[in-house]
N, C-alpha and C positions, 0 to 999 in steps of 0.2 A: 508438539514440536513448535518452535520458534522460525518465523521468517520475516527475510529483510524484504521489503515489498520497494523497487524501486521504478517511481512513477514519473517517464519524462512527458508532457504535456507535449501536443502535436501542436504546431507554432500556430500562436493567434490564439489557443484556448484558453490560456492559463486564469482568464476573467469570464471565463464559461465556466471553468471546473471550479471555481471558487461561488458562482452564482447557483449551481444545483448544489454545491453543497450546504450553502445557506437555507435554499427551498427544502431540501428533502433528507439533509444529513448523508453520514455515510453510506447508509442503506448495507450493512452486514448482514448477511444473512443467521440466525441464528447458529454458535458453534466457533464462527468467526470470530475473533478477538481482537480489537484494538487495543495497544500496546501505549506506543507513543508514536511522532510525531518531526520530523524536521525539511524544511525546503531549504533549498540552494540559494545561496546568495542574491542569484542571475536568474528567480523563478522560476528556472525552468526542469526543476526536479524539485520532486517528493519523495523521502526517504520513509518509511512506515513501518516500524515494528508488529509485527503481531503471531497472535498463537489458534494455531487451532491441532487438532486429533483426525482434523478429515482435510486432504488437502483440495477435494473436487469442491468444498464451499469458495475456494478462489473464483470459480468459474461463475459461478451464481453472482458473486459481487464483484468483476471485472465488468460483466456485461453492462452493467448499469454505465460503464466509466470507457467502453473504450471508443467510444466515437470523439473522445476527449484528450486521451490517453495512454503511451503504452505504456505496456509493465512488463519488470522483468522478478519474478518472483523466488529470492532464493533460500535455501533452507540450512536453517546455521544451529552449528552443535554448540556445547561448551567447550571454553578451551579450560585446557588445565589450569589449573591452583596453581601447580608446581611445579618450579623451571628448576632442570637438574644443570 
């Protein structure tokens, strides 16, 4: 399954969450899948593609992030090919 991971930064962090993630990287847990990638204009959001088959590895790699961070994690299907 595919999810949009969307990360708004708690005011004043956003040069925090970019300084552990230089130290320690993303920290995924194995299973977890990074996708891609984009922030907001105005910092203050991270938008985060990714894929995984188990969705409690969220839980395992939030922890690392949420004294930083909330997330709002949500789970997207395909849309159709084909518009009648």
């Amino acid at each position: 399954m595919k999810y949009m991971v969307i990360e708004t930064f708690k005011p004043g962090m956003v040069d925090a969450v970019y300084q552990r993630f230089a130290e320690k990287g993303r920290m995924l847990p194995q299973g977890l899948i990074y996708i891609d990638s984009w922030l907001s204009a105005d910092r203050t959001r991270c938008y985060q593609l990714m894929e995984t088959q188990n969705y409690s590895l969220f839980k395992k790699w939030t922890i690392h992030w949420d004294d930083l961070t909330d997330f709002d994690i949500i789970e997207l299907i395909d849309s159709p090919t084909k518009v009648d």
